[in-house]
C-alpha positions in Angstrom: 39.1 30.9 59.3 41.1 28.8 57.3 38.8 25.8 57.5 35.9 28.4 56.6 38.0 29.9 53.2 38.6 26.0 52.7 35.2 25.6 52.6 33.9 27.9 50.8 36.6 26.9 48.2 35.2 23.2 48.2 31.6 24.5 47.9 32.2 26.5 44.1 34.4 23.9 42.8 31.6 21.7 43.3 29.3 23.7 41.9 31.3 24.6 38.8 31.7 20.9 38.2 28.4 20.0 38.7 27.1 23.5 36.8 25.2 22.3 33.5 27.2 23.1 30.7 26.2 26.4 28.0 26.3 25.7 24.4 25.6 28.8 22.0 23.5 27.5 18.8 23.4 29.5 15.7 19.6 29.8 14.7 20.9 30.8 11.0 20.1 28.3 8.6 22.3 26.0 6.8 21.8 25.4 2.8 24.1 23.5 1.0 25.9 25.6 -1.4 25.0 24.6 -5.3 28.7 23.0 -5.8 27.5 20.3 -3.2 23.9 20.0 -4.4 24.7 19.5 -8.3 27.7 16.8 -7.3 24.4 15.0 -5.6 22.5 14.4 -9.1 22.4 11.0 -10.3 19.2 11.7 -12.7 16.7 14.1 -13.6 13.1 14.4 -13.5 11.0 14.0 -16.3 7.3 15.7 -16.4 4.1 15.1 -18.0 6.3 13.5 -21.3 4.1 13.8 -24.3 4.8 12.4 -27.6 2.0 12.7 -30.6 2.7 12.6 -34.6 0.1 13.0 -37.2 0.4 12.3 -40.7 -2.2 13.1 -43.3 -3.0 12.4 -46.6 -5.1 14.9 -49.2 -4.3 12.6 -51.7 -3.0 9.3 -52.3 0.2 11.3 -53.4 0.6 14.1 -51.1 1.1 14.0 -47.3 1.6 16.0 -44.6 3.6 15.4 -41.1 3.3 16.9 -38.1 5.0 15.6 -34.8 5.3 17.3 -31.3 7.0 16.3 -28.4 7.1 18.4 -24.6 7.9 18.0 -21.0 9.1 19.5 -17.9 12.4 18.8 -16.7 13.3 18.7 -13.0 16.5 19.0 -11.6 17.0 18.8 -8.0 20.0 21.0 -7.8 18.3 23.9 -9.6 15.4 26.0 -8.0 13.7 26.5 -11.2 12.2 23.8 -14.0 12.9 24.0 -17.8 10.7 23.6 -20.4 11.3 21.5 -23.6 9.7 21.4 -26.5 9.8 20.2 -30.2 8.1 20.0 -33.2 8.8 18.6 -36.8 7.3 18.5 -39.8 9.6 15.9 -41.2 8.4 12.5 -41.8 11.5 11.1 -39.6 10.2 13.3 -36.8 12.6 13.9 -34.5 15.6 11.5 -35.3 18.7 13.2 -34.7 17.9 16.6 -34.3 18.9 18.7 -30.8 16.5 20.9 -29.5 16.6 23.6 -26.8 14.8 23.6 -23.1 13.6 27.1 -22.2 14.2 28.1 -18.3 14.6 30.7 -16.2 18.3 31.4 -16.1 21.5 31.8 -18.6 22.1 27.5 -18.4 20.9 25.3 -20.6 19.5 22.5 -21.4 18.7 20.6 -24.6 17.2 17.2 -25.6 16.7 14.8 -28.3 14.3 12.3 -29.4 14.3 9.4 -31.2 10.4 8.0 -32.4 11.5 4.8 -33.3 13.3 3.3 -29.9 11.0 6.2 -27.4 15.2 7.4 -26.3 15.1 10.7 -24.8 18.4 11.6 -24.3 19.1 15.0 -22.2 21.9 17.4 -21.6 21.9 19.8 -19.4 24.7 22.5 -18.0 24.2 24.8 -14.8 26.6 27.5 -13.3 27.2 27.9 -9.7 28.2 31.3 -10.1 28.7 32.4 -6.6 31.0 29.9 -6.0 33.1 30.2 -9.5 31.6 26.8 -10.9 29.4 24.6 -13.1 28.4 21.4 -14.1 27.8 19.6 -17.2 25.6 16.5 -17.1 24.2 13.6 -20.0 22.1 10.9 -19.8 19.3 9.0 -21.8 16.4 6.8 -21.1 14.3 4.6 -23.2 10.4 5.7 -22.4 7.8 3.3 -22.1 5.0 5.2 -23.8 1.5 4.4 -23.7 0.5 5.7 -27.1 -2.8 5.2 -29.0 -2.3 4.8 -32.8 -5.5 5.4 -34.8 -6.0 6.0 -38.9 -8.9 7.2 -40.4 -9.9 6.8 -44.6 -12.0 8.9 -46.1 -14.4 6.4 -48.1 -16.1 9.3 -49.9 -12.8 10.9 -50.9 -12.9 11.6 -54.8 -9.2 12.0 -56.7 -8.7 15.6 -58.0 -11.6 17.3 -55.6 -9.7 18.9 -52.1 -10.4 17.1 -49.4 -9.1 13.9 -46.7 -7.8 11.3 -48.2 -6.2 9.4 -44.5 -5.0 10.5 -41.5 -2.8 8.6 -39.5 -2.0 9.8 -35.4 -0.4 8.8 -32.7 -1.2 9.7 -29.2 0.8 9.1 -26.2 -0.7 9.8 -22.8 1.6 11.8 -20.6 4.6 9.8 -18.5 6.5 11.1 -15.3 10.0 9.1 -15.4 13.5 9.7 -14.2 16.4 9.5 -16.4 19.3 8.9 -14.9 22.5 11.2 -15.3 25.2 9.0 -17.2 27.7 11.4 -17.5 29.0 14.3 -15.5 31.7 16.9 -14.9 32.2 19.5 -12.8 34.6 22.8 -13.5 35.9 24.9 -10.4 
């Protein structure tokens, strides 16, 4: 009997040893919470850039200028793109002047432009408000535009009648760039 019990004993410690192990997986899925995904950008992602400036003459002495400048911008932390825009009707176009991206949420983002060196420089500030947080983030790129530059003269203009006297524009064909994030903080 003993032999039997001692037996038996050997046969389900052998079994438990050589039973295959159970794990448990969770079939939830795993994000990353937006703390971890903003501390990940190192740029931003530039869309369809378009840059054009017109400037027209109805007489030798009096001018017109009109510039515009849009894009999409992408950043891989956010679920949602803003869009930036700007126009001027000054004859330095954009230099120096901050202008506001539209998006879907309460952060912002803003941009400038200079005409003159093709910098975009971008700042941008996003909340992580579940988790108490936000970043702020800066950075600039020189674009290498592809613009067309054209200028028309009126050769039957006549002084003191309305009409064209020249028109000057530039075109530049759309550009998808990154710029890269230069600066960054983050505030828990």
């Amino acid at each position: 009997m003993q032999i039997t019990a001692l037996f038996t004993t050997l046969l389900l410690a052998s079994g438990a040893i050589a039973a295959p192990a159970i794990s448990i997986v969770s079939r939830a899925k795993t994000t990353e919470s937006c703390m971890a995904r903003g501390g990940k950008v190192n740029s931003w992602k530039v869309h369809d850039f378009t840059y054009e400036a017109s400037h027209t003459y109805t007489s030798p002495k009096k001018s017109v200028y009109s510039s515009t400048a849009t894009f999409t911008l992408e950043n891989s932390a956010l679920s949602y793109k803003a869009k930036c825009k700007a126009t001027s009707q000054s004859k330095d176009s954009f230099d120096g002047k901050t202008y506001t991206c539209k998006s879907e949420s309460g952060d912002s983002a803003s941009f400038t432009f200079n005409h003159k060196t093709r910098v975009l420089a971008i700042d941008q500030s996003w909340s992580c408000a579940a988790e108490g947080g936000r970043y702020e983030a800066k950075g600039s790129k020189a674009l290498e535009l592809s613009c067309d530059d054209s200028t028309y003269k009126n050769p039957n203009y006549t002084e003191g009648k309305s009409g064209l006297y020249s028109h000057h524009l530039i075109s530049c064909k759309p550009l998808t760039v990154k710029v890269p994030v230069t600066e960054m903080s983050a505030v828990l």
